[in-house]
C-alpha positions in Angstrom: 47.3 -53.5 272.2 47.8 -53.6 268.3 48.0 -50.4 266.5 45.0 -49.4 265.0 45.4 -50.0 261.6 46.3 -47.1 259.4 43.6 -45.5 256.8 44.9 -46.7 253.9 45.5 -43.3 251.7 44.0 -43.9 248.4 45.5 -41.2 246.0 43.7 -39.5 243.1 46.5 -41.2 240.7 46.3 -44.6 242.0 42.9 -45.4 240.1 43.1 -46.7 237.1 39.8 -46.2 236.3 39.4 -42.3 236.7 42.5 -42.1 234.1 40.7 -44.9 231.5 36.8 -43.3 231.5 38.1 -39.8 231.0 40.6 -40.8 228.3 37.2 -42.6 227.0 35.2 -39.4 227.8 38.0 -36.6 225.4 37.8 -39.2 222.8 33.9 -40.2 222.3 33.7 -36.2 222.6 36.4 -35.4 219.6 34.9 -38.3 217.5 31.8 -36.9 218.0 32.6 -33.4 216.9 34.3 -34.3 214.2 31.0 -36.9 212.8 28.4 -33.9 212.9 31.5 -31.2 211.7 31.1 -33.0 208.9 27.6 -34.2 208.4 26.9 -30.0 208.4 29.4 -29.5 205.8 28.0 -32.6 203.6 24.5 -30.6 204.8 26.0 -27.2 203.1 27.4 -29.3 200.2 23.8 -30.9 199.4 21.7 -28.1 199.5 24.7 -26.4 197.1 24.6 -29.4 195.3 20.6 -29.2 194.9 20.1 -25.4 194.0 23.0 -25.7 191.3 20.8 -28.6 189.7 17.3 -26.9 190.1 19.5 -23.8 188.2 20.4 -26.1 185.5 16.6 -27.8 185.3 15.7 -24.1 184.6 18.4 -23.1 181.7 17.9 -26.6 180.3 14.1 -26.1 179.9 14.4 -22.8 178.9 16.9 -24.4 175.8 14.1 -27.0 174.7 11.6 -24.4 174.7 13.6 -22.1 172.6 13.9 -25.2 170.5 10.0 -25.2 169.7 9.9 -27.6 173.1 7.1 -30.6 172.1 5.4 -27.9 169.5 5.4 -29.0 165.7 6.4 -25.5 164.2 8.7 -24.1 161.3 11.2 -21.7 164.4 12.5 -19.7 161.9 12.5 -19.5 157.8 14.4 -16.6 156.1 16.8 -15.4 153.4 19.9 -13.0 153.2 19.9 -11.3 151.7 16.4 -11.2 150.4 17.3 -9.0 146.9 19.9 -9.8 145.0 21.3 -9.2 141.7 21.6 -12.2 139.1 24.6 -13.5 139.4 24.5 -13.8 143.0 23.5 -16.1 145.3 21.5 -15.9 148.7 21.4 -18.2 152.3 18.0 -19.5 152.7 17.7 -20.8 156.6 15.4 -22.8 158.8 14.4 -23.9 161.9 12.0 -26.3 162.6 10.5 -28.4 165.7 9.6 -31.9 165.8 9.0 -32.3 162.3 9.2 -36.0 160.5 9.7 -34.7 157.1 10.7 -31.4 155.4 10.4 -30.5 151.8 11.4 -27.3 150.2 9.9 -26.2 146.8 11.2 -25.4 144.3 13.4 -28.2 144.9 17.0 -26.4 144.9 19.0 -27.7 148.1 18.5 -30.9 150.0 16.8 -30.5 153.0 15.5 -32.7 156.4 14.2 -32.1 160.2 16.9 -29.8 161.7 17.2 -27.1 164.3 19.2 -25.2 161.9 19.7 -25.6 158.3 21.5 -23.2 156.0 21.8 -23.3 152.2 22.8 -21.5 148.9 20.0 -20.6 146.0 21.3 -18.6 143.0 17.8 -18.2 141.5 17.9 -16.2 137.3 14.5 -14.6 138.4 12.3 -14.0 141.4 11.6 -16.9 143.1 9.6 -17.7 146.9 10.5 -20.5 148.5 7.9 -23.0 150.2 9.2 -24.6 153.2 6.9 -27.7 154.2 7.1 -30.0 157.5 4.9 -33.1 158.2 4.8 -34.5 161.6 4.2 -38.4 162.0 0.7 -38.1 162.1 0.2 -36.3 158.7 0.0 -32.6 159.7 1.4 -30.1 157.9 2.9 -26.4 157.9 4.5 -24.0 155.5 6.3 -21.3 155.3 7.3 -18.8 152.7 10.5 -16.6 151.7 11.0 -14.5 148.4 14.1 -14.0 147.2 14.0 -11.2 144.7 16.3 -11.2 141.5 17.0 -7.5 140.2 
């Protein structure tokens, strides 16, 4: 009589295949860790990214609306010092918004469309100062200043 054949012994570590799908397994598993580790830090980075622009937005429409925003309008028209003696002189500012044209009268510095414009008078007696803008579509405003000679 043969032998019965013997069971052939299969071992844990004689299949190639358990070795090969868990290798596969670890390493879709750490590649897949590491995509969404960082698709939540690029998640963190947008939304950073957004509310530092939306704080910007905010400060740079604050800046064009202290800058008269889309208004025609003189901002600001003064003189320092408003009394002086007769041999001195004074600063005459503006500020204007949106304007096509400026004119100053009397005509004693050279003047145009700024968002801040500073110049010397020396007037011999008291003089006020007319300040005039014109937008493009003919419209005007004006603004006045004395500068007082003692």
């Amino acid at each position: 009589m043969l032998p019965a054949p013997e069971k052939e012994k299969r071992s844990i570590f004689r299949n190639p295949f358990l070795y090969t799908s868990t290798a596969l397994l670890v390493a879709l598993l750490y590649v897949g860790w590491v995509f969404y580790s960082r698709w939540q830090e690029n998640q963190a980075y947008e939304q950073q990214l957004a509310e530092r622009e939306a704080r910007k937005r905010e400060a740079d429409e604050r800046a064009v609306e202290l800058m008269g925003g889309s208004r025609f309008d003189i901002l600001s028209f003064y003189a320092t010092p408003s009394v002086i003696h007769e041999d001195q002189s004074a600063t005459v500012c503006y500020s204007v918004s949106n304007a096509k044209k400026v004119r100053l009268e009397p005509p004693d510095a050279n003047v145009w469309p700024s968002l801040s414009h500073c110049f010397h008078v020396s007037p011999k007696k008291t003089t006020t100062y007319t300040l005039t803008i014109e937008d493009g579509e003919g419209h005007e405003k004006s603004a006045f200043v004395k500068v007082t000679v003692e």
